[in-house]
C-alpha positions as CSV (number, residue, x, y, z in Angstrom):
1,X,0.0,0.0,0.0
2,X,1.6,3.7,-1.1
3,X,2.3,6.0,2.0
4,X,0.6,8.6,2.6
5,X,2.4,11.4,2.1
6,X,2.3,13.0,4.9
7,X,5.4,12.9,7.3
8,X,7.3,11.0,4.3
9,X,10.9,11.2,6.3
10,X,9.0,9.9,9.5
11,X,7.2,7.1,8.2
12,X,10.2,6.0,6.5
13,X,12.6,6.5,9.8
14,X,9.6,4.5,11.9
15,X,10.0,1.7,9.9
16,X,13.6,1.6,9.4
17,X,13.7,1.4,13.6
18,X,11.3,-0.9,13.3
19,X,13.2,-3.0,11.0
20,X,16.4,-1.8,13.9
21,X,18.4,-0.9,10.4
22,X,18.5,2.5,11.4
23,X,21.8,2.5,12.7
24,X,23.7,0.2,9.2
25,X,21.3,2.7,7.0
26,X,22.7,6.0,8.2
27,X,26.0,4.7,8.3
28,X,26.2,3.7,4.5
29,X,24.1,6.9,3.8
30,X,27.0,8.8,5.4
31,X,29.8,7.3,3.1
32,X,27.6,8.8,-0.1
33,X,29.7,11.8,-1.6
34,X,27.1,13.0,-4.3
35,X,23.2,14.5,-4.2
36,X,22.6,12.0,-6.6
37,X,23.5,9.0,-5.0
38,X,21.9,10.4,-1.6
39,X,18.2,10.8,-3.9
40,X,18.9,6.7,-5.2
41,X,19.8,5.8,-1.8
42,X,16.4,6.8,0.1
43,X,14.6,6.5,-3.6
44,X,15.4,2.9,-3.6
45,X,14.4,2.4,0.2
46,X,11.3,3.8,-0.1
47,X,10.6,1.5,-3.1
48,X,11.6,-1.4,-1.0
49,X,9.5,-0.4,1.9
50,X,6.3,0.4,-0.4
51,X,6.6,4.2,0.8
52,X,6.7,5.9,-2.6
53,X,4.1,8.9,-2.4
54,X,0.7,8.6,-4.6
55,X,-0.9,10.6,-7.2
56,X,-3.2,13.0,-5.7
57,X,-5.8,13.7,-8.6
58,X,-6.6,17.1,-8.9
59,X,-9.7,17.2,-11.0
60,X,-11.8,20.1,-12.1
61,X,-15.5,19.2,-10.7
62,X,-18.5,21.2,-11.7
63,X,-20.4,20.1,-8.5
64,X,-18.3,22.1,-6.3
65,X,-18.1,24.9,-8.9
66,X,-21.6,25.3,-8.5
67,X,-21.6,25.4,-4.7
68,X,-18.8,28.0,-4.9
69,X,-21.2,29.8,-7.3
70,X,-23.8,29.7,-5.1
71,X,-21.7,30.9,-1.8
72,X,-20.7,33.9,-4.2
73,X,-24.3,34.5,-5.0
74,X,-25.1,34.4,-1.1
75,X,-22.4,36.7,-0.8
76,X,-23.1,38.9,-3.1
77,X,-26.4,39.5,-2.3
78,X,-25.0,41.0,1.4
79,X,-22.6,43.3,-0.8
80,X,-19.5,41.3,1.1
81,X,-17.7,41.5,-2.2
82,X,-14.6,40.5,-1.2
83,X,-15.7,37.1,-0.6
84,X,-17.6,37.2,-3.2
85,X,-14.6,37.6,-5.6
86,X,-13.2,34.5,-4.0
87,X,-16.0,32.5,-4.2
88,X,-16.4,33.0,-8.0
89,X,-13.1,33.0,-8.9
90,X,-12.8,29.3,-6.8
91,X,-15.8,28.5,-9.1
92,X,-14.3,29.1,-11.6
93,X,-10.8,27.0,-11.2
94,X,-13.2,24.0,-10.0
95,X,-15.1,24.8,-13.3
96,X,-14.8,22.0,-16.3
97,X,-13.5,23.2,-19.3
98,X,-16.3,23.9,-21.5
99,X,-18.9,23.9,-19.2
100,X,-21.8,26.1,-18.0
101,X,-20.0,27.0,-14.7
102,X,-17.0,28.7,-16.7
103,X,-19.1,30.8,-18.4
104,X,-21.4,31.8,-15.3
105,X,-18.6,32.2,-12.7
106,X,-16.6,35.1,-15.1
107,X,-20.1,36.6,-15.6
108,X,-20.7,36.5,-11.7
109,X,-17.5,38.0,-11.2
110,X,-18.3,40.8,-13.8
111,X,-20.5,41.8,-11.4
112,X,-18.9,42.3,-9.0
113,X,-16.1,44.2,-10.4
114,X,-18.3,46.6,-12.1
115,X,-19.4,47.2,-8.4
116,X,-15.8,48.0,-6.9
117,X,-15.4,50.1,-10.5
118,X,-12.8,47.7,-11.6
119,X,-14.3,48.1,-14.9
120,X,-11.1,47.2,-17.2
121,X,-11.2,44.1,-15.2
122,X,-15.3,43.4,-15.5
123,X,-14.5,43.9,-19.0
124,X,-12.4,41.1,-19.4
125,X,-14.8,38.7,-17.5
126,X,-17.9,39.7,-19.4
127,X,-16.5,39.1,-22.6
128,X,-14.9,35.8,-21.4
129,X,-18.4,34.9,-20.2
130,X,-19.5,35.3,-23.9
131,X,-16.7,33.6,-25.4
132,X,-17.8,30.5,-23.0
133,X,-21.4,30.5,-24.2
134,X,-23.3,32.7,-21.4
135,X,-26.7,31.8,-21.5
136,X,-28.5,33.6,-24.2
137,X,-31.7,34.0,-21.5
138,X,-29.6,35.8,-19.8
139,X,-27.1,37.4,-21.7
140,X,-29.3,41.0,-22.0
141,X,-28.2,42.0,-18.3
142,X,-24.2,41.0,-18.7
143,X,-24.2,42.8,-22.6
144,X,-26.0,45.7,-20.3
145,X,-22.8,45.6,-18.1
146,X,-20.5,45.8,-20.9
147,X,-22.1,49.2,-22.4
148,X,-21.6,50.9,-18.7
149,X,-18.5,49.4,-18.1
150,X,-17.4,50.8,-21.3
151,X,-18.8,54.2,-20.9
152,X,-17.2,54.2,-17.3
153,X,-13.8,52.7,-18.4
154,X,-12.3,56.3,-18.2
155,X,-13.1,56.5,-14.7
156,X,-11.6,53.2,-13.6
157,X,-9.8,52.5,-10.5
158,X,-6.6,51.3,-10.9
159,X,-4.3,48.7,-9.1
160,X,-1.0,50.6,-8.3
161,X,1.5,50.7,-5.3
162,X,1.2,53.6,-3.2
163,X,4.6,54.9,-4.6
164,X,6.2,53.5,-7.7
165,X,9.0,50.5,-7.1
166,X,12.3,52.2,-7.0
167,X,14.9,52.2,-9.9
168,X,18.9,52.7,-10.1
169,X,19.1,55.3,-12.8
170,X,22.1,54.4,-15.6
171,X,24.1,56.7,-13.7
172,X,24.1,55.4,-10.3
173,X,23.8,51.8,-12.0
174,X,26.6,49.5,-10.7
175,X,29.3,48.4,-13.8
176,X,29.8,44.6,-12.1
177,X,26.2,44.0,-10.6
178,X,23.3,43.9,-12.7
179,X,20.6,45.1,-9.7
180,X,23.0,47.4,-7.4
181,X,23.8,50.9,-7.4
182,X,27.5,52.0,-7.9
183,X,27.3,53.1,-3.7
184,X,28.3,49.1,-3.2
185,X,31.0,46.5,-4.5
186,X,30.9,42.8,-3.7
187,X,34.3,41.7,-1.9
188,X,35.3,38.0,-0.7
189,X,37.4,36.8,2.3
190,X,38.2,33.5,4.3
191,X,35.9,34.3,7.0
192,X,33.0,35.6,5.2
193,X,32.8,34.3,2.1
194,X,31.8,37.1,-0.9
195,X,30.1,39.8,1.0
196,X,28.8,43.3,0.3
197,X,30.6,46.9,1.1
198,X,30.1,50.3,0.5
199,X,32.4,52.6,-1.8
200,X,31.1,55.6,-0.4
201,X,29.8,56.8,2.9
202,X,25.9,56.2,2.9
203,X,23.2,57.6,4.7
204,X,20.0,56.2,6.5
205,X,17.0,55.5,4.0
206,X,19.4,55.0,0.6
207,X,18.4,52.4,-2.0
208,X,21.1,50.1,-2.6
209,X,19.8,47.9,-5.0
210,X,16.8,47.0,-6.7
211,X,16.5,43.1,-8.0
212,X,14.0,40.9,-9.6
213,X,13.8,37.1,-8.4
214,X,15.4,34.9,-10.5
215,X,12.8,32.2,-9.0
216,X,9.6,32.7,-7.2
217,X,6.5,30.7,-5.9
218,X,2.8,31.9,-4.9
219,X,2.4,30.6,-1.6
220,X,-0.7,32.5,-0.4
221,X,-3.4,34.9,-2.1
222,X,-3.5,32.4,-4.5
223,X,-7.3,33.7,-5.8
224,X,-6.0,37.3,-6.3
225,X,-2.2,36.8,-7.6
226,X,-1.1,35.3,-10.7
227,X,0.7,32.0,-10.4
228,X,3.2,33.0,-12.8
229,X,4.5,36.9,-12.3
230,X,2.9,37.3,-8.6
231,X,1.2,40.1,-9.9
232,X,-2.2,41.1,-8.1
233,X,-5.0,40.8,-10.5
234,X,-8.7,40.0,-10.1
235,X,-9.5,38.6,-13.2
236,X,-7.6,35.3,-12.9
237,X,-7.7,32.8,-15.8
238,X,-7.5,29.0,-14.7
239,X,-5.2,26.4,-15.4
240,X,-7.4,24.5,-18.1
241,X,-6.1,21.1,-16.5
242,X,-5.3,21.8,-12.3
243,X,-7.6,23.8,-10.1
244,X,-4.0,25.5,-8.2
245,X,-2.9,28.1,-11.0
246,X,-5.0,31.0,-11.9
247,X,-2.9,33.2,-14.7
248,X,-3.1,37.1,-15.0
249,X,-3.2,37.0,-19.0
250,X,-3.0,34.2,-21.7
251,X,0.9,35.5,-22.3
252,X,1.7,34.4,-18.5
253,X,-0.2,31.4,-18.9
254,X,1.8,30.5,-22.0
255,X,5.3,31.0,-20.3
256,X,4.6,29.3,-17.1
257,X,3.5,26.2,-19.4
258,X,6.4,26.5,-21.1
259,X,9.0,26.9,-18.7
260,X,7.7,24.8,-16.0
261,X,3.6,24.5,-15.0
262,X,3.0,22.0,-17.5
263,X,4.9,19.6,-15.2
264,X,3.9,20.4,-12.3
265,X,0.4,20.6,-13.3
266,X,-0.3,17.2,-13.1
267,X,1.3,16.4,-9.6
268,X,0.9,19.7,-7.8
269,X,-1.4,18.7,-4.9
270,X,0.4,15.7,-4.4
271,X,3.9,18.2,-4.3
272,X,2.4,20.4,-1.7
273,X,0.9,17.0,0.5
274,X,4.8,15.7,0.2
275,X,6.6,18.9,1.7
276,X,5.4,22.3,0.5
277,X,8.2,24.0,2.0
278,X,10.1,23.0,-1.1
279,X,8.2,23.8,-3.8
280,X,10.9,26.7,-4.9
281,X,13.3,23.7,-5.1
282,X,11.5,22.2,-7.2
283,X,10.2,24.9,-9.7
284,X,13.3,26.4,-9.6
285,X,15.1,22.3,-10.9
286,X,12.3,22.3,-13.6
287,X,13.5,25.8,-15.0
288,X,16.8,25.6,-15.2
289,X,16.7,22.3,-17.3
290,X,18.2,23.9,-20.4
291,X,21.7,24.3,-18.0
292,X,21.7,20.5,-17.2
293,X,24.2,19.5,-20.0
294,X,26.6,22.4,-19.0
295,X,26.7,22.9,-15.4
296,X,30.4,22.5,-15.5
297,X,30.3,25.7,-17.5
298,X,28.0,27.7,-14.6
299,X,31.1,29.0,-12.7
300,X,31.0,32.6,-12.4
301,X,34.7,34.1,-13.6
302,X,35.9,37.1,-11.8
303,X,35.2,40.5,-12.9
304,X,32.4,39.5,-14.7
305,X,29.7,41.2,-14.0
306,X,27.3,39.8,-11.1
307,X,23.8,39.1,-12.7
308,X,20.1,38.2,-11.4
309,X,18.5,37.0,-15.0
310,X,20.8,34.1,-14.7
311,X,21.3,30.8,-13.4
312,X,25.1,31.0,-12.5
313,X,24.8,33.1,-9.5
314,X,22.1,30.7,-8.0
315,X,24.0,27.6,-8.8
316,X,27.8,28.9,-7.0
317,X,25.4,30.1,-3.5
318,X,26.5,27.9,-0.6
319,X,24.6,24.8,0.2
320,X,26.8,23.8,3.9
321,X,26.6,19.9,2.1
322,X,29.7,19.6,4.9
323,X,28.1,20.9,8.0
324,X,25.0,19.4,7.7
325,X,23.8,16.5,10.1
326,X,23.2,13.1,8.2
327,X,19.6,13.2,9.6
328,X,19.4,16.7,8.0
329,X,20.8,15.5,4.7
330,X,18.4,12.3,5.0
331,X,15.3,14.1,5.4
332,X,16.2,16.4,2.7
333,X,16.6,13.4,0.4
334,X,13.5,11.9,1.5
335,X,12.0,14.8,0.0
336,X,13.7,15.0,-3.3
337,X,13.3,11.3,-3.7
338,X,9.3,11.6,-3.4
339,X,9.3,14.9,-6.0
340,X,11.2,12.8,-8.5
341,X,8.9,9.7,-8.2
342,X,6.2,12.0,-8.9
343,X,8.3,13.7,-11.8
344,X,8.9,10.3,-13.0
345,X,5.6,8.7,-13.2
346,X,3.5,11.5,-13.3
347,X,4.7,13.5,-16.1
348,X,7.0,13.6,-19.2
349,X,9.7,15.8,-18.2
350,X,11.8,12.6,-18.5
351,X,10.3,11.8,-21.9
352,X,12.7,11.3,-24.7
353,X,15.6,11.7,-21.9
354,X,19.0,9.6,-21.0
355,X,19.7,8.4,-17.4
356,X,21.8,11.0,-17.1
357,X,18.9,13.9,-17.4
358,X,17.4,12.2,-14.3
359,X,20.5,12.3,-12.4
360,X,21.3,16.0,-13.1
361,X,17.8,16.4,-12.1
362,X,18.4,14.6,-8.7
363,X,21.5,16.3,-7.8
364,X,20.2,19.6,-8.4
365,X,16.8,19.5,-6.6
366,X,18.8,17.9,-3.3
367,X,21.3,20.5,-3.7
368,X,18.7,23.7,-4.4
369,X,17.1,22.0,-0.8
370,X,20.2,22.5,0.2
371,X,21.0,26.3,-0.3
372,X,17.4,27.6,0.0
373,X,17.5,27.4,3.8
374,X,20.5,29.5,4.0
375,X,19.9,32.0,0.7
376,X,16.7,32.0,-0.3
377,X,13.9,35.2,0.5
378,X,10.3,35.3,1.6
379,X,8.2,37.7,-0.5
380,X,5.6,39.8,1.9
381,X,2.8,42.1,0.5
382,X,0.3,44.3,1.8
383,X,-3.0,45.7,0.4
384,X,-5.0,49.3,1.2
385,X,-7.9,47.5,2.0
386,X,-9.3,47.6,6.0
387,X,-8.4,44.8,7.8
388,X,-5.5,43.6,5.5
389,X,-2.5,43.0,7.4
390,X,0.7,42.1,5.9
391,X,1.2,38.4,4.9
392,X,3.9,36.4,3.6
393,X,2.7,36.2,-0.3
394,X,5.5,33.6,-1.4
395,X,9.1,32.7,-1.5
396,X,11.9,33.4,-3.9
397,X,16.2,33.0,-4.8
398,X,18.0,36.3,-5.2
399,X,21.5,36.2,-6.5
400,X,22.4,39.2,-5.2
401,X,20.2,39.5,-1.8
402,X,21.7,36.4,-1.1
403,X,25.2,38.2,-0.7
404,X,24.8,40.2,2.2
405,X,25.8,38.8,5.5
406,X,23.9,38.7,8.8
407,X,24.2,41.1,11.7
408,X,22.0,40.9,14.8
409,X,22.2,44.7,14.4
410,X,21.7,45.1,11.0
411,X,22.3,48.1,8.5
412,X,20.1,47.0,5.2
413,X,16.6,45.8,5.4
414,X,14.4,45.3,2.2
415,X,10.6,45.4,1.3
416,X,9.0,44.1,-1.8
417,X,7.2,44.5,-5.1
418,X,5.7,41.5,-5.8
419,X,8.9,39.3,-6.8
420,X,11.3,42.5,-6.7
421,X,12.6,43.2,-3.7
422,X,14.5,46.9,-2.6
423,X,17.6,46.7,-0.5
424,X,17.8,49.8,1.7
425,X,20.0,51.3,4.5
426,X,18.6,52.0,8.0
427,X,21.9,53.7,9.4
428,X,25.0,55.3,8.1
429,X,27.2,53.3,6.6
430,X,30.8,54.1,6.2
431,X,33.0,53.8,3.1
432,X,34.8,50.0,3.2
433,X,32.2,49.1,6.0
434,X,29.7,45.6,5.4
435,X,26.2,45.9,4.6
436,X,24.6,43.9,6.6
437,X,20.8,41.9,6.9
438,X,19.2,40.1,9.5
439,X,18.4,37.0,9.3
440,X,15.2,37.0,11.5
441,X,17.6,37.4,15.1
442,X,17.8,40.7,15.9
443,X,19.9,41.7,19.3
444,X,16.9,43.8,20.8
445,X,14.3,40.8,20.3
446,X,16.1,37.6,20.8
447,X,18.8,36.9,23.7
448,X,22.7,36.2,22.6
449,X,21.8,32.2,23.4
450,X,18.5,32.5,21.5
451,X,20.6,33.6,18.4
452,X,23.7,32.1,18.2
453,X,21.9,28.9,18.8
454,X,19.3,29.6,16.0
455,X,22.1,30.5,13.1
456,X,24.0,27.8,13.9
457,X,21.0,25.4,13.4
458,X,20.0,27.1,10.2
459,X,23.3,28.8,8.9
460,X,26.2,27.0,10.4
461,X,28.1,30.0,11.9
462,X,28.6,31.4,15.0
463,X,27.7,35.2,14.6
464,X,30.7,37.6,15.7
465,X,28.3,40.5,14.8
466,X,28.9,44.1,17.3
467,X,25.8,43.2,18.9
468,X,26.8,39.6,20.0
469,X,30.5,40.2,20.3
470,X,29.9,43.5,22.9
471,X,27.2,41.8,24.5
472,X,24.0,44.6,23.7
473,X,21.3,43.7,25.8
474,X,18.1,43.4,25.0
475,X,15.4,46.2,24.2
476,X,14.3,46.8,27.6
477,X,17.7,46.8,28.9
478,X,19.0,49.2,26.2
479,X,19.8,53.3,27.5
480,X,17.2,55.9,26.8
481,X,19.1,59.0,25.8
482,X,16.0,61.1,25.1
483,X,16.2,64.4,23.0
484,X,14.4,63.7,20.4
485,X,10.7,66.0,19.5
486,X,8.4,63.4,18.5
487,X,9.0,60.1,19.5
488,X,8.9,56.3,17.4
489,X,6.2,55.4,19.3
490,X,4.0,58.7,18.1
491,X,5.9,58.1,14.5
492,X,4.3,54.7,14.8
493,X,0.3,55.8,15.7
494,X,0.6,58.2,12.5
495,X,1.4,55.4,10.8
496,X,-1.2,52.7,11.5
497,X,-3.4,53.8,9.4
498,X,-1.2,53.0,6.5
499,X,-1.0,56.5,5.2
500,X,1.3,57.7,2.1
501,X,1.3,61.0,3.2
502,X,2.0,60.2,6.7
503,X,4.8,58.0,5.8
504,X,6.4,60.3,3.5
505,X,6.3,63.4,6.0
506,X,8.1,61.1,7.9
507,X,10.8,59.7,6.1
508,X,13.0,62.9,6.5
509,X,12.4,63.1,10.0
510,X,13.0,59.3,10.9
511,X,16.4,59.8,9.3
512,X,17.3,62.8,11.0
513,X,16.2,61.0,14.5
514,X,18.4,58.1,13.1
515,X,21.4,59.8,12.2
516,X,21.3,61.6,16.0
517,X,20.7,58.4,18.0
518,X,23.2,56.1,16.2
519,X,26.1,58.2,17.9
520,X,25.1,57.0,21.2
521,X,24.7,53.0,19.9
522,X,23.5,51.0,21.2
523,X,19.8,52.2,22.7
524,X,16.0,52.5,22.1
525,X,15.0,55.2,20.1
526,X,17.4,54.4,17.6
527,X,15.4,50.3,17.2
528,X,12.4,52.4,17.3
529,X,13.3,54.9,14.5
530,X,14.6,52.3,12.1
531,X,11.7,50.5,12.7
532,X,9.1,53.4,12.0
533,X,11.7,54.1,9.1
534,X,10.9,50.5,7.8
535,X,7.4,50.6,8.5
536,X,7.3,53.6,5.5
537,X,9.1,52.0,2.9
538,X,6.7,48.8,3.6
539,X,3.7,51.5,3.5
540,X,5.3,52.6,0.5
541,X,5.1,49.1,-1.6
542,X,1.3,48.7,-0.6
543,X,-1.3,47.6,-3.2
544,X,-3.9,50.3,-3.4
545,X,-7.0,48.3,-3.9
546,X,-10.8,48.8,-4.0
547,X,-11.6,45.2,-3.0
């Protein structure tokens, strides 16, 4: 009987104690020198032990369309149109090609996005709804909808960020590296590896760098963000075959097919039942197949310039293959060994292939597990609409982000436009001096224990950051030196309310407070006015949305 797939690592570590082989397996795992071999090795055990996930079916189904349909209706009715959006647009992914429910559920959602005045977007739907055979007893009221959508179009709201993403301009533009401005270099030593420094002295609230993912995954939103481009849209096309992927336009359906969806279609659910976690590893083994017959040529040669369009830069990150724990290493292979039976069985990506296509695939899918723990970047998002709090909309590899070093007192932090993300400084930096991120430990929230033990679970160093080698306390044992006219915590209230003009009024004045408190390092205001600072470049990626 196949396992389920649940708990994969676990089952298969149960049964191996079981079996008391635990002990013989991990030695001979240990002696394995090569991702490859690591993927056979558990691949071949769970064969033996009947462990080998299952196909999940992911089939449209017009019986749930309709009862999404109907919630919408219900919903619709009350004038909740938010969840009326979702409902129909569920409806519609659950809809079977060709059938009524298609054509209903983008007529439906018409409706509602003629109410919000998205009427580019109820455009879109209506006409879909006739392309799909809208019922002609009906029709008279949606073709209605299309002549005032129309005549309104002029006066349609738009979906924009709050303030437009950032850009280097060609002159600031870094020679060497593609996304940075020329105010940074990228250096390398012994003891940290290639890292990221300033040429010049920079001030609090500078942009850095501005970088596109080379790799990203929806994880969240899915109903209002496009599978592909991560772009917010609500008037999402289905997958024609899975009910997961909803496109933003036929063009992004067509390159996600292309490049990867059409192989994960088929085996998504059962991907995300196995270990959703590592669904980037995955995508990100499927796009890159076109390098799998030269990866010996992927390594980068000095003073070329550092890209983020390319695979190179992804492929020479650090996986720590040396430091990790054989049960860490296991577990990870567990994983990979599951995605490639489903690969395998489940779709043709093999089709047509050699041996050796299946073993590049192995290697790299164990190895991109590998590095995404220590280099890869959550994506976060935030809409204008009440009630909508920030949420983490996906993941996604960076070539350059991945560069910069942790500090527990750090002097970059980022925010993000859909899959692009914005480097910024939240203190002076000086000329020659590292920028540094935090890795989610920060000096003021986590003891000196708390972190060093958490990065040297995850990253395998023991930080020798200021913070952790001069001992700064925590943030309620941090100095108040006081001075300043209006405090974080005021800075802060203003900003609840997500205003733009309250957040850009307060830019100037967050840096001043900065550039004041940082001579006195380390205390409180300072935390609390590069948090505030923070909290208005976040304010300034934010979706402004009627729905």
């Amino acid at each position: 009987m196949a396992a389920d797939q649940r708990d994969l690592n676990k089952q298969l570590i149960e049964r191996l104690q079981a079996e008391n082989i635990i002990l013989p397996i991990s030695r001979e795992f240990a002696q394995l020198e090569t991702n490859e071999n690591r993927v056979n090795f558990v691949y071949d055990l769970l064969k033996t032990k009947d462990l080998l996930p299952p196909l999940i079916r992911d089939a449209k189904n017009d019986t749930e369309s309709t009862k999404y349909r109907n919630q919408g209706n219900n919903m619709f009715i009350q004038a909740k149109h938010k969840e009326a959006h979702q409902l129909y647009t569920k409806s519609l992914a659950l809809a079977e090609p060709g059938s009524l429910n298609v054509a209903l559920a983008y007529g439906n959602r018409s409706a509602v996005l003629f109410k919000k005045k998205l009427y580019g977007e109820c455009l879109k739907d209506a006409h879909r709804a006739l392309e799909n055979n809208y019922p002609i007893n009906i029709s008279p009221k949606l073709i209605k909808r299309i002549a005032e959508a129309e005549r309104l179009l002029s006066a349609s709201k738009t979906l924009c960020f709050y303030k437009p993403m950032p850009e280097i301009s060609e002159k600031n533009s870094n020679a060497l590296i593609q996304s940075a401005a020329n105010s940074v270099k990228v250096e390398y030593s012994g003891a940290f590896g290639r890292y990221v420094v300033a040429t010049r002295d920079l001030e609090p609230g500078e942009i850095i760098a501005v970088e596109k993912a080379f790799c990203s995954i929806l994880e969240s939103k899915v109903h209002i963000y496009c599978h592909h481009c991560l772009k917010l849209c609500y008037s999402l096309i289905p997958c024609l075959n899975c009910t997961q992927a909803l496109f933003c336009s036929t063009a992004c359906q067509s390159e996600a097919n292309k490049q990867y969806h059409q192989y994960e279609c088929p085996i998504v659910v059962s991907v995300r039942k196995l270990d959703e976690t590592k669904m980037l590893h995955l995508k990100l083994t499927i796009v890159v197949r076109d390098k799998y017959k030269s990866l010996d040529q992927c390594k980068l040669k000095p003073d070329e310039i550092y890209r983020s369009d390319r695979y190179e830069e992804i492929f020479n990150l650090v996986a720590n293959t040396s430091s990790r724990s054989i049960s860490d290493l296991f577990s990870r292979a567990t994983s990979a060994a599951g995605y490639f039976h489903l690969m395998k069985e489940h779709t043709n990506f093999f089709h047509g292939e050699t041996k050796d296509c299946e073993g590049v695939f192995k290697e790299l899918l164990l190895f991109h597990m590998q590095i995404g723990p220590c280099n890869f970047h959550q994506i976060s998002s935030r809409l204008s609409t009440v009630g909508d709090a920030d949420w983490t909309l996906g993941s996604a590899a960076y070539s350059f982000l991945s560069l910069f070093n942790h500090s527990c007192f750090p002097n970059v932090s980022r925010y993000e436009y859909g899959s692009v993300a914005a480097i910024f400084t939240i203190r002076s930096i000086r000329k020659g001096e590292q920028c540094f991120e935090n890795y989610g430990q920060h000096y003021a929230l986590m003891s000196k224990a708390d972190r060093q033990a958490k990065l040297k679970k995850q990253y395998y160093f023991d930080c020798n950051c200021e913070a952790c080698l001069n001992d700064y306390g925590m943030y309620n044992c941090l100095p108040v030196i006081g001075g300043s006219q209006q405090s974080a915590v005021e800075t802060f209230q203003l900003l609840q309310s997500g205003s733009l003009i309250e957040a850009e009024k307060a830019v100037p004045k967050m840096i001043k407070e900065i550039r004041r408190t940082e001579t006195k390092m380390p205390n409180q205001e300072l935390g609390e006015f590069q948090e505030a600072l923070k909290q208005c470049f976040f304010i300034f990626s934010t979706l402004e949305t009627p729905i």
